[in-house]
N, CA, C and O of each residue as an XYZ file, in Angstrom:
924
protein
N       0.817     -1.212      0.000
C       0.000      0.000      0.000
C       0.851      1.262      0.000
O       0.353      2.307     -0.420
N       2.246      1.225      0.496
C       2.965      2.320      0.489
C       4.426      1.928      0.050
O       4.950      0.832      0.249
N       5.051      3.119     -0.644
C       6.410      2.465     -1.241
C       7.018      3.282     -0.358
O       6.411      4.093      0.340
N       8.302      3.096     -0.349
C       9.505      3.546      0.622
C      10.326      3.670     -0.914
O      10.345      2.868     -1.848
N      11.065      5.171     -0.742
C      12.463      5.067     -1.644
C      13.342      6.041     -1.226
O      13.068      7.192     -0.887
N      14.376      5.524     -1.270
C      15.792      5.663     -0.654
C      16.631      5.893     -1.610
O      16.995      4.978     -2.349
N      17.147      7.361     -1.771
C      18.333      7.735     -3.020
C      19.699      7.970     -2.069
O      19.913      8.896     -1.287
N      20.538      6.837     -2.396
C      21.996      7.215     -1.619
C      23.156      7.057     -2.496
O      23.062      6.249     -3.420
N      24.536      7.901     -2.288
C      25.739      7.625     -2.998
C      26.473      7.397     -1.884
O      27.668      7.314     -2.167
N      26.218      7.247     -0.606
C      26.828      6.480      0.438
C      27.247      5.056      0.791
O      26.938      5.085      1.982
N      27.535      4.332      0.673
C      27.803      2.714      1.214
C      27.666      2.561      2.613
O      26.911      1.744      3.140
N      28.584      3.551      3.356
C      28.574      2.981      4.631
C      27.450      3.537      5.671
O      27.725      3.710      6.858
N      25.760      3.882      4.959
C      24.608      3.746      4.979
C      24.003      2.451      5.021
O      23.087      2.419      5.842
N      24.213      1.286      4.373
C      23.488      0.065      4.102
C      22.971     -0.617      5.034
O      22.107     -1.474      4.854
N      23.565     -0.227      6.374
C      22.571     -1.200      7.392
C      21.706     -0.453      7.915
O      20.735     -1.015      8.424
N      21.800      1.308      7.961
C      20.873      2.149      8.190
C      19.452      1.841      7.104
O      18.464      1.187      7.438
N      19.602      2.295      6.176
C      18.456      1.933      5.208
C      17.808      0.655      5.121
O      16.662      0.631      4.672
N      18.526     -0.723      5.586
C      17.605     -1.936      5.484
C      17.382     -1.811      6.901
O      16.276     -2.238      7.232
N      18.001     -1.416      7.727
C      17.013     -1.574      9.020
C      15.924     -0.879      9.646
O      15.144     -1.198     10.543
N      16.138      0.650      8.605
C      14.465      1.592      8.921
C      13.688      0.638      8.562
O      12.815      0.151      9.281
N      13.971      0.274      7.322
C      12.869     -0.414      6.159
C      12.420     -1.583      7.369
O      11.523     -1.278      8.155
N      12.865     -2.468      7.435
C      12.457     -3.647      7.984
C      11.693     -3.276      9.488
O      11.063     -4.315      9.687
N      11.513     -2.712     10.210
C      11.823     -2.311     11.466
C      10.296     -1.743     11.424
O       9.715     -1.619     12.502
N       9.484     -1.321      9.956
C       8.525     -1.044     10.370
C       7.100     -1.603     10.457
O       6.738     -2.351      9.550
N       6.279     -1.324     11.427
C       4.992     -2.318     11.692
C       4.378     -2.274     10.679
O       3.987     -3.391     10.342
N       4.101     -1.482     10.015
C       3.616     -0.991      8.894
C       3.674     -1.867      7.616
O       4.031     -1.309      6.579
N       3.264     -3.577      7.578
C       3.770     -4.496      6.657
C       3.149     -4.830      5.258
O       3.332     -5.988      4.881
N       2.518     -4.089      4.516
C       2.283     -3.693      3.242
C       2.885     -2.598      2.662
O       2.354     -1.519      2.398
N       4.131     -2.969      2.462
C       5.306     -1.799      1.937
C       6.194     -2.658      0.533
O       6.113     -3.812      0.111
N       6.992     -1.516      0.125
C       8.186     -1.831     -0.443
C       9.107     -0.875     -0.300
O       8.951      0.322     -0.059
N      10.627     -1.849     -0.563
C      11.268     -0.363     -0.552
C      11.748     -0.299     -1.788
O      11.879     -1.422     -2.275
N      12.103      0.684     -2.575
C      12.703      1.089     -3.974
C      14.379      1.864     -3.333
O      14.440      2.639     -2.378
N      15.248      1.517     -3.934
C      16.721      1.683     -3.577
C      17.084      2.046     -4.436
O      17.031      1.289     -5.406
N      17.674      3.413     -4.620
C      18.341      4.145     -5.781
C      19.769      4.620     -5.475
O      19.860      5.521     -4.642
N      21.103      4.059     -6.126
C      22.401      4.363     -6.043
C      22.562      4.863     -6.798
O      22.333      4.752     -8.002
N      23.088      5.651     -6.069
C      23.335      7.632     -7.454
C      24.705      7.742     -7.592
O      25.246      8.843     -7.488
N      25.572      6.346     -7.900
C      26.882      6.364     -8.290
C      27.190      5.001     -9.057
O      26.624      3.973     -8.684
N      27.893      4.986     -9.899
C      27.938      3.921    -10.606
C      29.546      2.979     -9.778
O      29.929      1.834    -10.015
N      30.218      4.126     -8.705
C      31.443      3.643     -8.091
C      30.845      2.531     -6.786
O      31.662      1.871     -6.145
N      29.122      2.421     -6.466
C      29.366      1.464     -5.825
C      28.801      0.402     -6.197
O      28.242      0.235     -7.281
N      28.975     -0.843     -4.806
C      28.915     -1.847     -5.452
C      26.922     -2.483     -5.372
O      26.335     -2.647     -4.303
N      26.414     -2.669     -6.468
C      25.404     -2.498     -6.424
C      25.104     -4.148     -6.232
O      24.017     -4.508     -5.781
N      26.159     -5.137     -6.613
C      26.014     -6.374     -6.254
C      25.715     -6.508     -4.432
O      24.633     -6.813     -3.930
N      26.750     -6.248     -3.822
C      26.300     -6.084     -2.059
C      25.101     -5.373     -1.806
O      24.644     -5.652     -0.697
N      24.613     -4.773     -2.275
C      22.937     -4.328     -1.991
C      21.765     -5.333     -2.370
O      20.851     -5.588     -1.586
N      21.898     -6.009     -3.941
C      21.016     -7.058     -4.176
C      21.094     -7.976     -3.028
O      20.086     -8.501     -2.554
N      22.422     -8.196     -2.528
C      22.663     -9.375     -1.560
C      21.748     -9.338     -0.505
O      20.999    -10.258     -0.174
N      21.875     -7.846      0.187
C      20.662     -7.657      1.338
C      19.624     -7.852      0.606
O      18.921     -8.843      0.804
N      19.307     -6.857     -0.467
C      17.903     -7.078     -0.856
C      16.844     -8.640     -0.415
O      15.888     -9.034      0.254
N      17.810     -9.011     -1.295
C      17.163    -10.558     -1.097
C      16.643    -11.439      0.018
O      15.931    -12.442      0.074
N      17.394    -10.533      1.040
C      17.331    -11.008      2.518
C      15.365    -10.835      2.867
O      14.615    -11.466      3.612
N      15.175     -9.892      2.087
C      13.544     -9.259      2.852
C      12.505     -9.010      1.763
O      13.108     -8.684      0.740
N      11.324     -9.030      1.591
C      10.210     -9.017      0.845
C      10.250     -7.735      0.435
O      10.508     -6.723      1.088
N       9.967     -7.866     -0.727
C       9.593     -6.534     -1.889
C      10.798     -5.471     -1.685
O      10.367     -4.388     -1.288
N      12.231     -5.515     -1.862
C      12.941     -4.540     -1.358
C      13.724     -4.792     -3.194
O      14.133     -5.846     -3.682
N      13.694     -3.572     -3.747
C      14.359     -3.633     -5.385
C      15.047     -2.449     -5.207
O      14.722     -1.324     -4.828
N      16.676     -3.268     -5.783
C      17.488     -1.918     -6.065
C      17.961     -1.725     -7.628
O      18.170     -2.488     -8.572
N      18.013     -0.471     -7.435
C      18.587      0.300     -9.060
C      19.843      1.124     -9.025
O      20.254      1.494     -7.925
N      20.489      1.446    -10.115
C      21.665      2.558     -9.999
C      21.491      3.503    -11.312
O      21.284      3.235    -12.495
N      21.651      4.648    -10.644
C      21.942      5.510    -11.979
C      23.157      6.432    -11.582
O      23.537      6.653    -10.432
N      23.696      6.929    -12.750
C      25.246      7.592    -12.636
C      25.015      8.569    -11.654
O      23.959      8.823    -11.074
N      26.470      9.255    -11.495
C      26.501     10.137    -10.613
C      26.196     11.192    -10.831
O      26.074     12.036     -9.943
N      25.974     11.441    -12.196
C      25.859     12.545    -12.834
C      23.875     12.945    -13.083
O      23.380     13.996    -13.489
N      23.366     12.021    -12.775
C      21.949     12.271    -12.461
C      21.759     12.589    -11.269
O      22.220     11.917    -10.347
N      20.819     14.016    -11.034
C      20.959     14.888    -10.183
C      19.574     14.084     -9.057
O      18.851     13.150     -9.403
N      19.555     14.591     -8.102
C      18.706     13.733     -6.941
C      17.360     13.862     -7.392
O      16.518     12.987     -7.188
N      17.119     14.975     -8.025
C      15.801     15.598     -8.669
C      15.173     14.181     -9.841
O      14.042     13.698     -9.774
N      16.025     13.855    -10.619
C      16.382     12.670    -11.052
C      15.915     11.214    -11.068
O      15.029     10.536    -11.588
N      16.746     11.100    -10.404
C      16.719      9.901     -9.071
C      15.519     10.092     -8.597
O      15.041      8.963     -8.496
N      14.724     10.888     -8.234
C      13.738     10.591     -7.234
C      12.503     10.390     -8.177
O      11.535      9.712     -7.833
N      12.609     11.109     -9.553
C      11.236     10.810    -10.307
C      11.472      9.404    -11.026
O      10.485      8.837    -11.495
N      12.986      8.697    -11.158
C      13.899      7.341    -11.562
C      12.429      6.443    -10.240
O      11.586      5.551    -10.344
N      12.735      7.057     -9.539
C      12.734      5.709     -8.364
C      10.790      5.725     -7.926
O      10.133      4.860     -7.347
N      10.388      6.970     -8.449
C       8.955      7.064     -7.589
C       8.165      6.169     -8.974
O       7.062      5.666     -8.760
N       8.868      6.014    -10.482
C       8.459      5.074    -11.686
C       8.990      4.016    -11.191
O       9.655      3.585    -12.133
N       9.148      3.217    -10.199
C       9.681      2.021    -10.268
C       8.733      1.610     -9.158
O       8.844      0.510     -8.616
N       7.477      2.795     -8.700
C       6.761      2.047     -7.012
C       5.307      1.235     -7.692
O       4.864      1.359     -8.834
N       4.822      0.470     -6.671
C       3.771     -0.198     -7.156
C       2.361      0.358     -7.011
O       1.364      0.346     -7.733
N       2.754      1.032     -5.365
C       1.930      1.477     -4.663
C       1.243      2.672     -4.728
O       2.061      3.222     -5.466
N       0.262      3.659     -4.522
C      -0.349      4.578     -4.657
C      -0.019      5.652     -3.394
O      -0.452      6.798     -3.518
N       0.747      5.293     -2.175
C       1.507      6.461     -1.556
C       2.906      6.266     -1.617
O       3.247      5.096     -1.448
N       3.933      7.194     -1.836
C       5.246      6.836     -1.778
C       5.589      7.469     -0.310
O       4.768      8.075      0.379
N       6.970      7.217      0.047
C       7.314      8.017      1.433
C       8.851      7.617      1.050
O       9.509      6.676      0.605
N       9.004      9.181      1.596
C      10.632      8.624      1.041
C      11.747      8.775      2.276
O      11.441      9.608      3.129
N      12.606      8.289      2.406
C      13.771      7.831      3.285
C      14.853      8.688      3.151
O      15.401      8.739      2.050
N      15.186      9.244      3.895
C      16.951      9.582      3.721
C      17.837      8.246      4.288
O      17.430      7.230      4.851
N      18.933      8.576      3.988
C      19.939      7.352      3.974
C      20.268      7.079      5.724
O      20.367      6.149      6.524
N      20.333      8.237      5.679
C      21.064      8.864      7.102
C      20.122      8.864      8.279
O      20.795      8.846      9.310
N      18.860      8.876      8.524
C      18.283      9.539      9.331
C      17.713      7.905     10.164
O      18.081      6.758      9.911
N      16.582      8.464     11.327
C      16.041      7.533     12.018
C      14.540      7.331     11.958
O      13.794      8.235     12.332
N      14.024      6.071     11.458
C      13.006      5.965     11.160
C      11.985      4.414     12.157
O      11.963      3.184     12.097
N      11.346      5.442     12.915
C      11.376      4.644     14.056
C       9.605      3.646     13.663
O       8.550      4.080     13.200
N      10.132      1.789     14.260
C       8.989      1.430     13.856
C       7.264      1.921     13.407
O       6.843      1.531     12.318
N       6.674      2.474     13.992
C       5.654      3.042     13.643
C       5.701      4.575     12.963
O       5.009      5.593     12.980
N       6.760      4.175     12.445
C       6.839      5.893     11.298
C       5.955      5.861      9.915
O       5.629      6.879      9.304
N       5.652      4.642      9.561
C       4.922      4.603      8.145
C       3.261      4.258      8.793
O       2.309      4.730      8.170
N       3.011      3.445     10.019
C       1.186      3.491     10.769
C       1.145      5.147     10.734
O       0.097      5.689     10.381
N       2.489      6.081     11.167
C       1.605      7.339     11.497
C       1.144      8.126     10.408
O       0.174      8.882     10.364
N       2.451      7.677      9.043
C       2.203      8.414      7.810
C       0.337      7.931      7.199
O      -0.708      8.435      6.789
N       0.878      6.830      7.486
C      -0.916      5.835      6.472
C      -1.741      6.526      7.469
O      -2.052      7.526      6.822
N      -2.313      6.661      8.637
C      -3.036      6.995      9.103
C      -3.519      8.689      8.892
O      -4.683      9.057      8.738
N      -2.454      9.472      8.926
C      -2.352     10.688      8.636
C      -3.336     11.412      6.689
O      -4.205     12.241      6.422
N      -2.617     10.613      6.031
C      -3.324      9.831      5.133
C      -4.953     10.202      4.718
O      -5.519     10.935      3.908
N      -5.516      8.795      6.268
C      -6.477      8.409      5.916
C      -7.769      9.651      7.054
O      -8.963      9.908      6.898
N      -6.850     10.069      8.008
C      -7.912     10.903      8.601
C      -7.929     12.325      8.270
O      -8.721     13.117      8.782
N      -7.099     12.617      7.460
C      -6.740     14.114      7.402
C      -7.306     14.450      5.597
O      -7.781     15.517      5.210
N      -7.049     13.061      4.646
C      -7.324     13.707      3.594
C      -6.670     14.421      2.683
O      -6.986     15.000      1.644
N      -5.387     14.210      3.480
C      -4.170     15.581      2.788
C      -3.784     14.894      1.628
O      -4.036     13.696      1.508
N      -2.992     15.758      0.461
C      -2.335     14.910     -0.558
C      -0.838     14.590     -0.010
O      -0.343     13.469     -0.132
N      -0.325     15.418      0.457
C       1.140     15.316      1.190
C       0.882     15.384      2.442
O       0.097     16.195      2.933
N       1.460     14.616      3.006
C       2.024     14.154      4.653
C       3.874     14.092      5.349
O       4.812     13.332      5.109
N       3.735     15.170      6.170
C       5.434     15.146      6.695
C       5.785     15.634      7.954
O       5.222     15.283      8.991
N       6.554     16.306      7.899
C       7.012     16.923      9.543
C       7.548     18.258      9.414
O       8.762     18.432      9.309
N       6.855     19.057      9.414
C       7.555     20.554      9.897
C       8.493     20.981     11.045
O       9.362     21.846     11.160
N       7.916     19.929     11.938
C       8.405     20.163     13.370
C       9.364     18.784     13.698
O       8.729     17.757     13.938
N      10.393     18.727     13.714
C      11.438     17.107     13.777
C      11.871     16.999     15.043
O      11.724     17.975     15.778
N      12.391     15.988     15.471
C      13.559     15.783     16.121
C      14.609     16.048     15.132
O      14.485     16.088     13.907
N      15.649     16.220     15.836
C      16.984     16.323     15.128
C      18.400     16.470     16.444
O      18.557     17.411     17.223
N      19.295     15.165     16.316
C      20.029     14.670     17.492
C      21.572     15.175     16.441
O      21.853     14.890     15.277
N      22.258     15.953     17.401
C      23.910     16.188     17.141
C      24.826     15.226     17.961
O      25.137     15.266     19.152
N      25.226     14.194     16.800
C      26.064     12.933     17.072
C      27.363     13.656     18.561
O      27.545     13.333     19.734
N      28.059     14.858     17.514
C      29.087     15.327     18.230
C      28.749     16.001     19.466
O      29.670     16.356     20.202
N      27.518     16.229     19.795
C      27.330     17.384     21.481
C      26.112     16.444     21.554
O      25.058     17.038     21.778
N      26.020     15.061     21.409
C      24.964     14.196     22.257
C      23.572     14.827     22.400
O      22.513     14.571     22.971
N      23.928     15.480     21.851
C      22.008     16.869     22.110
C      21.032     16.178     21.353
O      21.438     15.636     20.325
N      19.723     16.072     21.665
C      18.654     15.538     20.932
C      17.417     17.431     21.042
O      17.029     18.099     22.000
N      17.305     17.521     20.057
C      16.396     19.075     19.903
C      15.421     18.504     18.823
O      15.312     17.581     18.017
N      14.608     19.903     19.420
C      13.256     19.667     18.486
C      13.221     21.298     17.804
O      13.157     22.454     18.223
N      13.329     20.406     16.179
C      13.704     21.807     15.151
C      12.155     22.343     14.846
O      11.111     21.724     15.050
N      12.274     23.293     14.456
C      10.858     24.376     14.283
C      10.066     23.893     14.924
O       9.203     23.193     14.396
N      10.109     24.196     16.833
C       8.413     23.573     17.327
C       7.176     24.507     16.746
O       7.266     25.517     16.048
N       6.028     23.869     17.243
C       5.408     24.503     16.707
C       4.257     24.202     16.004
O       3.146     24.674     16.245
N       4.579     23.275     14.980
C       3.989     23.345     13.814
C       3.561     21.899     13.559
O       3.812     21.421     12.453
N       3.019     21.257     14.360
C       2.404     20.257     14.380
C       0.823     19.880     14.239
O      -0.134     20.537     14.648
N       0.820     18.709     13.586
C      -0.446     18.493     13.596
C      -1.821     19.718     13.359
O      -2.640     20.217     14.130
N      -1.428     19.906     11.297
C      -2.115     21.444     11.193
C      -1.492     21.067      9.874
O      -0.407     20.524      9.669
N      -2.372     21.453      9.063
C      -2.740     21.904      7.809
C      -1.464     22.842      7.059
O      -2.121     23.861      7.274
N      -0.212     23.385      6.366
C       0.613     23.947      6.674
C       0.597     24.872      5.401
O       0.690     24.128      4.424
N       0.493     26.591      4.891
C       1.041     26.838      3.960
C       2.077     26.825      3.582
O       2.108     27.386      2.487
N       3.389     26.340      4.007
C       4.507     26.255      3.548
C       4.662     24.488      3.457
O       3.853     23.765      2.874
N       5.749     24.073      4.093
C       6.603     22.769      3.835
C       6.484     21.737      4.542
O       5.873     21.981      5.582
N       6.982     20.089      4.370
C       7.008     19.789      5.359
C       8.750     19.055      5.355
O       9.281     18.957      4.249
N       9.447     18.636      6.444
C      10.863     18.156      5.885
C      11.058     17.055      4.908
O      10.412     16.010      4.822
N      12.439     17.619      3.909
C      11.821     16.316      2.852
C      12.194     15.311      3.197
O      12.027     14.452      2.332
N      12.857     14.800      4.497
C      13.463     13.248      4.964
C      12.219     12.865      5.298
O      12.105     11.645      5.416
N      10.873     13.744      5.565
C       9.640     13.531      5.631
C       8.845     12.808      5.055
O       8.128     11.876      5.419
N       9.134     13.610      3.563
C       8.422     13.790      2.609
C       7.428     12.685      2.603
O       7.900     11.618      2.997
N       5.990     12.656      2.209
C       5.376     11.299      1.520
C       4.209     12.073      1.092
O       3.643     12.926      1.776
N       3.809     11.610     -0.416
C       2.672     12.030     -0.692
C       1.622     10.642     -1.701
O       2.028      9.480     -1.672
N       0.809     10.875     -2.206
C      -0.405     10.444     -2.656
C       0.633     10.294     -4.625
O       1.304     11.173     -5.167
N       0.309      8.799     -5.165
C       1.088      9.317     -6.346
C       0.425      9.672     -7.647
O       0.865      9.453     -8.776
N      -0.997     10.405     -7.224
C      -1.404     11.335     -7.936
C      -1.242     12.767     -8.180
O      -1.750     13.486     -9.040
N      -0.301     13.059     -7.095
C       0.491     14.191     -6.737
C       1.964     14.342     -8.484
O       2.414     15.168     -9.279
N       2.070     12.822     -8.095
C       3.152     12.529     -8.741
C       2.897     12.799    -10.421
O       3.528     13.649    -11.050
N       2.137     12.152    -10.856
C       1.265     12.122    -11.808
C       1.658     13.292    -12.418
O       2.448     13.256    -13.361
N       1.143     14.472    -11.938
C       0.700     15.609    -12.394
C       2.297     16.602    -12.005
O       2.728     17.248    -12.960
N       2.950     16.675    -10.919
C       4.036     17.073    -10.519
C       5.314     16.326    -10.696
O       5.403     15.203    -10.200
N       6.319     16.844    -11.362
C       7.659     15.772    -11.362
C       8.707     16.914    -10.273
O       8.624     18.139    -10.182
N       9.657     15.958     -9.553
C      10.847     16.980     -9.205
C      11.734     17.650    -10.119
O      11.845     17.343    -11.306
N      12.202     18.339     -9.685
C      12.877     19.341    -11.090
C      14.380     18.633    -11.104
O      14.676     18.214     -9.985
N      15.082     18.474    -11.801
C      16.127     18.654    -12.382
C      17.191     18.987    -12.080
O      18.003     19.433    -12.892
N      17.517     18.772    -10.254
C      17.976     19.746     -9.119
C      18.964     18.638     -8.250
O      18.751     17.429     -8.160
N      20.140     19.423     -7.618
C      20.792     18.442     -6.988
C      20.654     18.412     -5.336
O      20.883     17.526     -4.512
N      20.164     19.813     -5.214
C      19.494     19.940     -3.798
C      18.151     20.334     -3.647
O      17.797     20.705     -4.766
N      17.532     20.411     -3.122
C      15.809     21.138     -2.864
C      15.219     20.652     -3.565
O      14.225     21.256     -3.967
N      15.436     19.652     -3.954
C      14.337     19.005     -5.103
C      12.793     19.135     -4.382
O      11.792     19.763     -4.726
N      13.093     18.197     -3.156
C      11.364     17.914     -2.499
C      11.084     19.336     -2.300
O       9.864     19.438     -2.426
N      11.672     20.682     -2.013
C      11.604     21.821     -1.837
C      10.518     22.323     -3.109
O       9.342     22.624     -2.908
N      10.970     22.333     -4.000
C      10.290     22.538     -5.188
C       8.887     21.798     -6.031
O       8.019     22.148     -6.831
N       9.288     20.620     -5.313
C       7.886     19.744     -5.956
C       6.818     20.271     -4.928
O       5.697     20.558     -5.349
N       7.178     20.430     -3.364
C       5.949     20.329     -2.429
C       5.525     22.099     -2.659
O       4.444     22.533     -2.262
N       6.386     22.834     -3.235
C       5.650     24.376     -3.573
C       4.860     24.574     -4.917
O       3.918     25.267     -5.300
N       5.821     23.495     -5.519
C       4.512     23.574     -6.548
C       3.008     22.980     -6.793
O       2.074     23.369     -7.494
N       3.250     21.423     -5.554
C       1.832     21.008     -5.572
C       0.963     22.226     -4.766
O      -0.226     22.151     -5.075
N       1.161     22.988     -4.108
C       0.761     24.182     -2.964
C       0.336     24.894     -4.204
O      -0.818     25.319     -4.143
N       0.786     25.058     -4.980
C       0.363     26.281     -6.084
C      -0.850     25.370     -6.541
O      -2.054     25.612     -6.455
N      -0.304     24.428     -6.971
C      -1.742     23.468     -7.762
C      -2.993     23.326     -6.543
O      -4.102     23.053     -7.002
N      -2.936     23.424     -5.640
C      -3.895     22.839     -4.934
C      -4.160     22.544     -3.760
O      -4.993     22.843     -2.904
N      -2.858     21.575     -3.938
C      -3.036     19.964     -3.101
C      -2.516     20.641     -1.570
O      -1.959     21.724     -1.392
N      -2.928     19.546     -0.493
C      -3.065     19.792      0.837
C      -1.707     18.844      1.016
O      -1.238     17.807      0.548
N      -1.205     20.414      2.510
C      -0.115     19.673      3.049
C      -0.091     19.712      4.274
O      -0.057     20.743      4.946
N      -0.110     18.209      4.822
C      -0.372     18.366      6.093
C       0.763     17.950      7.270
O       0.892     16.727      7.325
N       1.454     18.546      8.045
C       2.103     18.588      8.965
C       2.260     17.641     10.317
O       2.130     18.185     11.414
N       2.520     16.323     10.239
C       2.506     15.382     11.093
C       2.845     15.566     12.642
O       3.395     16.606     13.006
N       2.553     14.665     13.462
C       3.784     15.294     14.802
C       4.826     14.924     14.596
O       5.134     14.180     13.665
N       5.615     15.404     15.481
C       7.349     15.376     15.431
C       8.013     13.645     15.453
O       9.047     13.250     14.915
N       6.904     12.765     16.356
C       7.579     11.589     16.890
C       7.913     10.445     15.498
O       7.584     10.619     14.324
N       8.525      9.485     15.983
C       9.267      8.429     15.408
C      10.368      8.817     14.045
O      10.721      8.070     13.133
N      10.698     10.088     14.270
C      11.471     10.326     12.850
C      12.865     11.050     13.674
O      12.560     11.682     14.686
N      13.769     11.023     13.458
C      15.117     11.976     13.950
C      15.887     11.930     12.467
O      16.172     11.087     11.616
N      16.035     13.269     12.676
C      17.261     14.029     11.698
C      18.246     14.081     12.217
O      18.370     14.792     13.214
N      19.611     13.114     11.562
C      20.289     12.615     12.415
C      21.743     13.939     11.459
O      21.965     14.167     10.270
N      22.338     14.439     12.674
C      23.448     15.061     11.888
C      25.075     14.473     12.679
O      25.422     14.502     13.859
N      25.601     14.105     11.774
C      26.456     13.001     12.269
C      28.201     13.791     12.412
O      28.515     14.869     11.908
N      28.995     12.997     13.130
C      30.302     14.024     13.084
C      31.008     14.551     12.199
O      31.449     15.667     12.473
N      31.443     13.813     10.534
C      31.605     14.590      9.759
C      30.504     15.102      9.088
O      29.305     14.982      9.340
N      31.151     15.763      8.087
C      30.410     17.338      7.617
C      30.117     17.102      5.868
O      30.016     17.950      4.982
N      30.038     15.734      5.808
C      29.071     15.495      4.206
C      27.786     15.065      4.374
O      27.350     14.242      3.568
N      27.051     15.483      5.316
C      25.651     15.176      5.439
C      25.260     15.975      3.989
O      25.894     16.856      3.409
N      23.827     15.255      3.587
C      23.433     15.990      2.140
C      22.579     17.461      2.460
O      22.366     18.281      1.566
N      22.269     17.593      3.441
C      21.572     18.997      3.756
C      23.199     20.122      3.528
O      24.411     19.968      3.680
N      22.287     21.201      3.102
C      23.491     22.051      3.221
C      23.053     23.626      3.871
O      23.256     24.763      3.444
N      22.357     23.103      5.111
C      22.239     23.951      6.228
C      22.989     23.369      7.316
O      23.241     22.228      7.705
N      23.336     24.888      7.772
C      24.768     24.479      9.002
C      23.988     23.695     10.222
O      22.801     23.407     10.370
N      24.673     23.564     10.697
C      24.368     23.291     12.651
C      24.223     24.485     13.257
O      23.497     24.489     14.251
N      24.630     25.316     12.984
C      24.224     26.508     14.082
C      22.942     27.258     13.445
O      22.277     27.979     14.189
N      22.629     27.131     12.288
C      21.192     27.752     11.705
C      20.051     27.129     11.789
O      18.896     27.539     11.676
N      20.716     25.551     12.110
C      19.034     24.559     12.975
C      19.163     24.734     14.503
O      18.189     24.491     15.216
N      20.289     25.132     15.009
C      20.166     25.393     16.627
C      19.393     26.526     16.868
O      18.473     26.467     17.683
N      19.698     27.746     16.148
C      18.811     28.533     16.285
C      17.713     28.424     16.507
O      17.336     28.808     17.615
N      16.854     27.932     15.690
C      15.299     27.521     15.105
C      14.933     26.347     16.736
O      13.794     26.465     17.186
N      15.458     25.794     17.143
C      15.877     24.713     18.084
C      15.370     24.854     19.000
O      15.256     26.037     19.322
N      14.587     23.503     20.255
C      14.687     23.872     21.293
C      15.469     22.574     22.227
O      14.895     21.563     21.823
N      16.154     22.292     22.923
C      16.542     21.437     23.537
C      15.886     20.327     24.192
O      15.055     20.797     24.969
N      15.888     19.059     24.226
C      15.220     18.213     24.621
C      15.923     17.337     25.867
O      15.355     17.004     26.907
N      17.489     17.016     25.438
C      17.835     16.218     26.749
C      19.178     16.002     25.690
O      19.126     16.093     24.464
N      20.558     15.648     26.631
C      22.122     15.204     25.965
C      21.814     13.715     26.518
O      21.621     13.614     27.730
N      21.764     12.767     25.865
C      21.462     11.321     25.859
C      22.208     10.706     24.258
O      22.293     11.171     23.121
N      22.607      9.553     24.869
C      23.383      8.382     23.534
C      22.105      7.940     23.356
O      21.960      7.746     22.150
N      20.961      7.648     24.041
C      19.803      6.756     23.785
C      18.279      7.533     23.259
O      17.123      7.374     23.651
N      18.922      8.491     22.118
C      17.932      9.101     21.143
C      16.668      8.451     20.941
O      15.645      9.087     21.193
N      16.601      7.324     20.539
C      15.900      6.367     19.949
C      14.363      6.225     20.728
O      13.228      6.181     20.254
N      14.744      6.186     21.794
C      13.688      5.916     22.737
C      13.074      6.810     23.270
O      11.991      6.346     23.627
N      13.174      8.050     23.579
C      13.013      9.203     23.573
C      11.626     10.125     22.446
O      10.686     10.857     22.758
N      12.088      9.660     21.233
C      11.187      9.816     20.318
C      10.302      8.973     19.578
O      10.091      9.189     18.384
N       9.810      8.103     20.149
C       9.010      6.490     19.684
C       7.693      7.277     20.374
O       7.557      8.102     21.278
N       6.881      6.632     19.534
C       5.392      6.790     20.198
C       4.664      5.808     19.197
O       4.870      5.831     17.983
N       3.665      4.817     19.920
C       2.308      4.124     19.195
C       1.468      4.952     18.800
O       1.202      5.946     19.476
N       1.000      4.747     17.853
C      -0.527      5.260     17.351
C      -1.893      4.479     18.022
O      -2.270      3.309     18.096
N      -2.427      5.838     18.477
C      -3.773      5.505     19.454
C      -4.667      4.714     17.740
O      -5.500      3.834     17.953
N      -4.486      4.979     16.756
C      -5.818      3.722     16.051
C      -4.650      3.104     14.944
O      -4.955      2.201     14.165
């Protein structure tokens, strides 16, 4: 009922991405796997693949921009909602019950998170970026490690042609067309920013601290931001 897709030129991601995937309750899924380099090895990914139900990987060069890749990978889903993955981040079991549900009571065409967790590997800090903005209807955005929409959205909207802001651009233009974007709560998702400094966002650490409010300095992130869905 819902596809999962994951665009990475990372490797030493691979147990992050099969273990969101697997990890969630949410068991009418797939995931779609897109390697945006032809330097890795796309044989060791089939290998996991195979390990778990409905999980298909693809590669396209490096030179296809994420914008790309993401309209590559949302033609390869079966399903009628996509939700898409960053490589990097934390995607906690009931992250796809809250998306489907969100979905089904709200009506929205897009579903995400305005309001995140987001944990700094190097100062142990776990913060909550733009509070606020939860659970509400949103004229602006929602984060694109968020992102998930309806793929009639898709249909009619492609990502542009872009190596950053892609989801930036598709979710302003469905806003122009129409379509409803609705703003999830913060829980089961962390934006994880890790000690070196090639994360794919290219906003600093001190311009999400700002926006920031502090939650607790803990190694045990994980648990912290989990929550069941009451239906």
């Amino acid at each position: 009922m819902i596809s999962v897709i994951t665009i990475t030129n990372r490797p030493e991601f691979i147990d992050n991405v099969f273990q969101n995937y697997e990890s969630q309750v949410w068991k009418k899924k797939e995931l779609i796997i897109v390697l945006n380099s032809e330097d890795m090895d796309v044989d060791s990914w089939n290998d996991r693949a195979q390990q778990y139900s409905r999980v298909f990987v693809f590669q396209q060069p490096e030179k296809v921009s994420l914008g790309e890749c993401t309209n590559f990978a949302v033609k390869q889903t079966s399903h009628n909602y996509i939700a898409k993955f960053d490589d990097d981040d934390y995607y906690a079991p009931y992250y796809l019950s809250d998306t489907m549900n969100a979905f089904q009571n709200t009506g929205a065409d897009i579903v995400g998170k305005a309001t995140t967790f987001c944990y700094f590997e190097s100062k142990k800090a776990l913060v909550i970026r733009d509070p606020g903005k939860e659970n509400q209807f949103v004229n602006g955005i929602v984060k694109g490690a968020t992102l998930a929409f309806k793929k009639k959205v898709f249909n009619n909207i492609k990502f542009p042609d872009l190596p950053t802001r892609e989801d930036t651009v598709f979710m302003r233009k469905a806003k122009k067309k129409g379509y409803k974007i609705y703003s999830n709560h913060k829980y089961n998702h962390v934006y994880c920013r890790r000690n070196f400094h090639d994360h794919a966002s290219i906003v600093s650490d001190e311009d999400i601290l700002k926006k920031s409010k502090l939650v607790s300095y803990t190694d045990d992130y994980k648990t912290l931001v989990q929550k069941i869905p009451k239906n």
